[in-house]
N, C-alpha and C positions, 0 to 999 in steps of 0.2 A: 289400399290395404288388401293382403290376399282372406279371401275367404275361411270362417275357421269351419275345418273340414270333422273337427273332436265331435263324438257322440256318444254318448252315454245309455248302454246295452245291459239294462235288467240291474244297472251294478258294476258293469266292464267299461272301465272309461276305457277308450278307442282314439290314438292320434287322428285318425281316419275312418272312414267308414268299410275299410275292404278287409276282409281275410282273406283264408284258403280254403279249396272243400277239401275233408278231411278225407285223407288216401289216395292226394292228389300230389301230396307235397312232402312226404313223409313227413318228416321230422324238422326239416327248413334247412339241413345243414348242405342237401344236392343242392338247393336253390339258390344256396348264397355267392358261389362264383359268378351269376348272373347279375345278383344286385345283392345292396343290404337289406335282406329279410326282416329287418329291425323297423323300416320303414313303413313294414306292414300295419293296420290299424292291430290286428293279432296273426300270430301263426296257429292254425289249429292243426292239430297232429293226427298221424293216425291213427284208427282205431285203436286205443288199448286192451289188451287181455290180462288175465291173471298169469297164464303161460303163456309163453311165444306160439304164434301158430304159424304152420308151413302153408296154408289156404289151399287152397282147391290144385289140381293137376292140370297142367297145359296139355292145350290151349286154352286160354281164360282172358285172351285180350282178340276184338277182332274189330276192323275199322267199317262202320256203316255211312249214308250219304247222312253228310252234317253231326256225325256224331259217332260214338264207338258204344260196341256194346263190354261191360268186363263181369268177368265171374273170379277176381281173385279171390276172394276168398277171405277177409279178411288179414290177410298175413301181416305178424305183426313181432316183435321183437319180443313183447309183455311187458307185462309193467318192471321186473326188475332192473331189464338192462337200461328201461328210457328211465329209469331214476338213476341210473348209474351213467351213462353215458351220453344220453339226447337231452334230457334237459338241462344239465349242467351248462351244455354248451348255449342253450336257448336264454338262460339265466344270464350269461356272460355276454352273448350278444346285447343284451337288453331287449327283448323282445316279450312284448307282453300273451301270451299262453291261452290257448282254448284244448283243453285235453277233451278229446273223444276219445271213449270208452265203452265199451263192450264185455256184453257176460251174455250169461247160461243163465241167470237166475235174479231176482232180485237183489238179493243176497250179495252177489257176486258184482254189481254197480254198485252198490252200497261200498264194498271193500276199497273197489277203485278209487271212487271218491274220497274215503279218507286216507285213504294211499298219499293221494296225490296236495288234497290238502295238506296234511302231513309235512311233505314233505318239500311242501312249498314250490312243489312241480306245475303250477299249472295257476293261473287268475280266474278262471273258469271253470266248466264242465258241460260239455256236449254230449250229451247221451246218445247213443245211438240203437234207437229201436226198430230201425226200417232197413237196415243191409236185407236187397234181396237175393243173395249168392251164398246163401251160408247154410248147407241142409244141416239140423239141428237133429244128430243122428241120438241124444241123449233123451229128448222128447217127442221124434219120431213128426216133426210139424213140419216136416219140406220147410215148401216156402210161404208156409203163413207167418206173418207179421204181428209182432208186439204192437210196434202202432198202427195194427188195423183192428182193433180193438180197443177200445176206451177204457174200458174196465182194466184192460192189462194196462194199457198207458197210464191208470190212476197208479195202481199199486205201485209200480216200476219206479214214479215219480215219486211216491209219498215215500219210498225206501231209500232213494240218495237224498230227496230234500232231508230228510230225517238224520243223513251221515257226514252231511257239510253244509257248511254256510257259505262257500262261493256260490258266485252267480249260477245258477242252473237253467240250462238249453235242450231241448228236447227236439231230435231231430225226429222229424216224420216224415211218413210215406207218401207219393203220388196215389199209391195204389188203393184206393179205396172211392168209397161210392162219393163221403160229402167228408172232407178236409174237412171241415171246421168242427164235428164232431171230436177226435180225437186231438185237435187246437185246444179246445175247453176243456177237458178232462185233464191237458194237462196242466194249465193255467189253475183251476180249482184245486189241485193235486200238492200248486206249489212252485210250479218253474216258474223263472223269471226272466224266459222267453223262447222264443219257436224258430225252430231252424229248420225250415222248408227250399227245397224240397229233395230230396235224395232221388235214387234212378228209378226208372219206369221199367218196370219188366218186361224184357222182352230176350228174341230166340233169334237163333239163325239157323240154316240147315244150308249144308252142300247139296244140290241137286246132284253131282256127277257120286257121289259115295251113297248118298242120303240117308246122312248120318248128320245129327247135330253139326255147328262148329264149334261151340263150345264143349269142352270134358263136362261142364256142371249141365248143360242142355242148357239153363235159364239164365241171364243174364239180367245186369242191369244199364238200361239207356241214358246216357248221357252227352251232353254238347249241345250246339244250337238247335237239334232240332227239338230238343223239352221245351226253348225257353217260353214260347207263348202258353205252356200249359203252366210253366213255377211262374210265372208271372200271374195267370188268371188265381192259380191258386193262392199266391201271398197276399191277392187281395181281398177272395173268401175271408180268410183269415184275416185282415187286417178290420173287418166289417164287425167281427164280433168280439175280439177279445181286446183287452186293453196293457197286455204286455206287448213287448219289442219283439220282433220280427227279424230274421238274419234269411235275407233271398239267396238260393242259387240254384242253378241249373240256366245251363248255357250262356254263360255271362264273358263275353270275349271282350266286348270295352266300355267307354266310360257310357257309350250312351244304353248299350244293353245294363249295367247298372243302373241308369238312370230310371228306366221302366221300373225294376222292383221297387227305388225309392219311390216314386210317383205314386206306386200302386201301395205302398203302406209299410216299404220296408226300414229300419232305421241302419243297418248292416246288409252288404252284401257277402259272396264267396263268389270266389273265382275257382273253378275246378278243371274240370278235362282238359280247359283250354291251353293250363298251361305245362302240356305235354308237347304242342304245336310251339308254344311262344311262353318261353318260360320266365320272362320279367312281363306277362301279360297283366299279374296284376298290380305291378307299378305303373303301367301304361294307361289304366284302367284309374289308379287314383292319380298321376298328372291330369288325366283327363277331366275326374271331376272338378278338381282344382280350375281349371280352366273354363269350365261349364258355365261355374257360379264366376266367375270374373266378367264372362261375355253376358250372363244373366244380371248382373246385378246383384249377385246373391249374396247377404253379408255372411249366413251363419247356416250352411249344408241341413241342417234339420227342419230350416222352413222348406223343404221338397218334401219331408217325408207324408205321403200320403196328400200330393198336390197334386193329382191328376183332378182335368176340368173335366167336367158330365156335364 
């Protein structure tokens, strides 16, 4: 009998355990000439705003060893058009929903979220308070981070948990001293799970101009060469809190999946990679399907958090 791969995320039942990283995959609809998107455990979306954003000015993509750096920007349709046009179609696929979402304000996640509850756009909510490419020209914070701050990670969270009752995911940053600080804050706050890890900051410069390559100067890293830090780091977090866990960074197939589950995760995401290999993450859950049939494994959730010590 094949393995049952279903797991259950804060509240989000999941055929499987894979999504997408959010601003990887837009909306699911580029994706689906390659496979049915439907097959996903979820699609999670791109960032939404309350306005469409144009993101940042090219160049904002550059490719590094094992990985790319990107500074878009956020860019993003807004919420009216993906209620009008991208989730209807997500709806009709049959595709179960992770909306990420983006604001300026508390205020302004708050709206999203019953936006989208509302409007029955979404089974989820992934917050997003770690994009590190977004100068935030209205409070003048470059690139400091909402979740490199607990205290803002509390408020942030007590303001959507407080404007819907889907499952609530908080994604967080690399970028800080100890991950599990701002893990807690938001677990106490209310989320009803953690979505580690988003990109690692980092820069390029042309020697020959020596000039930035990016327009934004700062980027954010992503692709295989994170994965042993979102690995070390989902399992920080898996040590102290007692919500579910959504791994990604660097996750190309079923056995790099396999390290986050091992290490505490009950969800993964597949992102950058599948720019390279765009049915990378059906490739990614055949794979685990296959894992647990060569393992023995009746039931995908006895891995999570079965690494031996």
């Amino acid at each position: 009998m094949p393995a049952n791969l279903q797991v259950n995320v804060g509240g989000l039942l999941m055929k499987n355990p894979v999504t997408v990283g959010s601003g990887t995959f837009a909306y699911g609809q580029e994706y689906d000439r390659y496979f049915d998107v439907s097959r996903l455990g979820a699609v999670t979306t791109k960032s939404l705003s309350l306005k469409p954003r144009a993101g940042n000015k090219p160049p904002r993509l550059v490719e590094t060893p094992s990985g790319m750096l990107n500074a878009i920007g956020l860019q993003n349709v807004g919420i009216d058009v993906y209620l009008r046009e991208k989730a209807p179609w997500l709806r009709n696929k049959g595709c179960t929903i992770i909306g990420n979402i983006y604001g300026y304000s508390p205020e302004e996640y708050a709206e999203l979220a019953r936006r989208l509850e509302a409007e029955g756009a979404a089974d989820a909510i992934e917050a997003n308070l770690s994009c590190p490419n977004v100068h935030d020209a209205r409070t003048a914070r470059g690139c400091t981070l909402v979740a490199q701050d607990p205290q803002q990670v509390t408020a942030y969270t007590q303001a959507i948990r407080a404007a819907t009752k889907l499952p609530l995911f908080i994604k967080l940053t690399p970028n800080v001293l100890d991950i599990a600080e701002p893990a807690l804050a938001a677990e106490a706050a209310g989320a009803d799970g953690i979505a580690i890890i988003n990109t690692l900051l980092g820069m390029g410069i042309d020697p020959e101009t020596r000039r930035p390559i990016l327009s934004n100067i700062v980027g954010g890293l992503s692709g295989p060469a994170i994965r042993p830090v979102a690995v070390k780091m989902v399992w920080d977090v898996a040590k102290v809190v007692k919500i579910p866990i959504i791994g990604m960074g660097g996750i190309c197939t079923a056995a790099d999946a396999l390290q986050f589950i091992l290490a505490g995760a009950t969800a993964v995401a597949v992102g950058s990679y599948s720019f390279r290999q765009p049915d990378a993450s059906m490739k990614v859950i055949e794979g685990l399907a296959e894992y647990c049939e060569r393992h023995s494994v009746a039931n995908i959730t006895e891995l999570i958090g079965a690494m031996k010590v």
